[in-house]
N, C-alpha and C positions, 0 to 999 in steps of 0.2 A: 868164561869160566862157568858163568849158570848154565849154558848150552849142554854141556859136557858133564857138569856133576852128576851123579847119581848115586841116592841114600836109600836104606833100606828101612831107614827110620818113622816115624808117622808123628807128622806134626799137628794132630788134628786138621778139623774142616778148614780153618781161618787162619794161616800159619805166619800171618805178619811179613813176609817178606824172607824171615829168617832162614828157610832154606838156603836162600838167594846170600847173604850174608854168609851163612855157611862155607857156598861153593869160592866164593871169595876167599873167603881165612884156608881152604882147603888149596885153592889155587897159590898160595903163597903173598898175594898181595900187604905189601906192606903199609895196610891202613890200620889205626890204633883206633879208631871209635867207626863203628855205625852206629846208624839211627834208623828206627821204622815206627810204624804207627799205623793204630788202627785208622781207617778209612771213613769218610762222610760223616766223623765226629761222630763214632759210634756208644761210647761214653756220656752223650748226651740224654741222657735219662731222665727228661721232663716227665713223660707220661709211661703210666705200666713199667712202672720201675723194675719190680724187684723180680720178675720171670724173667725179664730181658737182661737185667745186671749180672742177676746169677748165670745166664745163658754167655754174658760175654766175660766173665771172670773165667769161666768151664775153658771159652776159647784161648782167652789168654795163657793161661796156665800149660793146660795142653802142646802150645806151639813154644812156649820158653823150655818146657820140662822135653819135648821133642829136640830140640836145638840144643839144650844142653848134653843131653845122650848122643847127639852126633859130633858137640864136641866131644866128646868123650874117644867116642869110637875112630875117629882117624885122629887122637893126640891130643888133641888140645883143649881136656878138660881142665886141668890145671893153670889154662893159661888164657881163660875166657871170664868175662864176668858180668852180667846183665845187670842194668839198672832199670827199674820200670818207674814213670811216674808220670802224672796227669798237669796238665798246663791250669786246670783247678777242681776246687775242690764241688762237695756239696755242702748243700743245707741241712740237718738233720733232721726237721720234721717235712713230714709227705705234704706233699699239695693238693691241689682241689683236683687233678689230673690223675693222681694217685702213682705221682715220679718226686725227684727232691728237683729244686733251683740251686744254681752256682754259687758255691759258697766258696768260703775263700782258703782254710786250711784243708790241707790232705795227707797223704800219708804216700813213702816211697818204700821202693824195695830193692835192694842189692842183691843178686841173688850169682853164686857159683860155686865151684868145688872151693876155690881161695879164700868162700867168705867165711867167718865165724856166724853163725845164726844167731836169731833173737832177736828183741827187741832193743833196738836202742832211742836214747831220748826218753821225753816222758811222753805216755800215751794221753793226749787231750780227752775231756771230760766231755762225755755226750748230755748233759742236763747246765753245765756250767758256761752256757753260748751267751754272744757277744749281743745286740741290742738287732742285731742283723739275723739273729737267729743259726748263724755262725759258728764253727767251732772255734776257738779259741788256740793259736796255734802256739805248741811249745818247743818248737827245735825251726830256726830258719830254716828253709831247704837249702840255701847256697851250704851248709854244715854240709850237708850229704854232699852234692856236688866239691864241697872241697876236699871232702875226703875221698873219693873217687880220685877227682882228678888230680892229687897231691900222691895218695893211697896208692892209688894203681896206676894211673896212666905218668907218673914221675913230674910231674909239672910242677915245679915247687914256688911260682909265681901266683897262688893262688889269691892271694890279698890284694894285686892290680887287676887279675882278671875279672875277681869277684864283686870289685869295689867294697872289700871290708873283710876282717881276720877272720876265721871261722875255726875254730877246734877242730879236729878229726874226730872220726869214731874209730876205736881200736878194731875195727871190723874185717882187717886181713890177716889172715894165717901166714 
């Protein structure tokens, strides 16, 4: 299917795989989830943080907001929904490197034509950190993943898969 696809779209420099996911959902394959990620733990932002985080936010953006247009363009805007999120978080104050350390809460993003935008959850407090220096986090992530995968993908086993009950977010149209 990747061999063969061809888009007119631009997914910026760094395009995650996603083209390749695309030629797939264009090929008909009946898969309900991929998965990609950025490479050599690019999100790793010990040192010279914030040219480089900005430089890989740019990229990410770029390749979702590209992928999303190409759903669009052969059908299946409607019928696609990206979930972005990091295996962890940061720390909030910079280090002696001038990057943060791995902290433990973060923040996820759902993103597609079926989503309701906005914020859901409460946004954690950047001065109110934990002894860890830590954000303090206020919405489990399994909530987003149950809602995802409850929400969209129909799996209504979410409390065995997740090991515990999670609310939804009203977050699909």
């Amino acid at each position: 299917a990747w061999a063969r696809y061809r888009s007119p779209v631009d997914y910026g420099i760094v395009p995650l795989d996603l083209p390749k996911v695309a030629a797939l959902i264009a090929a008909g394959l009946p898969t309900r989830l991929y998965y990609t990620a950025f490479r050599h733990n690019a999100f790793d932002t010990h040192v010279h943080q914030a040219d480089l985080h900005a430089r890989l936010l740019t990229y990410a953006s770029d390749a979702v907001a590209g992928f999303l247009r190409d759903m669009e363009r052969i059908g299946w805007g409607d019928r696609v929904v990206v979930m972005i999120f990091s295996e962890f978080g940061r720390r909030v104050p910079e280090n002696t490197s001038l990057g943060t350390d791995h902290g433990a809460a973060n923040l996820m993003f759902v993103v597609g034509k079926p989503v309701r935008g906005g914020h859901h959850g409460e946004p954690p407090s950047l001065s109110a950190l934990d002894a860890g220096d830590n954000l303090v986090y206020t919405t489990d992530f399994r909530r987003v993943y149950a809602t995802v995968i409850d929400g969209w993908l129909g799996f209504r086993k979410t409390g065995e898969l997740l090991r515990g009950r999670f609310e939804s977010f009203p977050i699909f149209a």
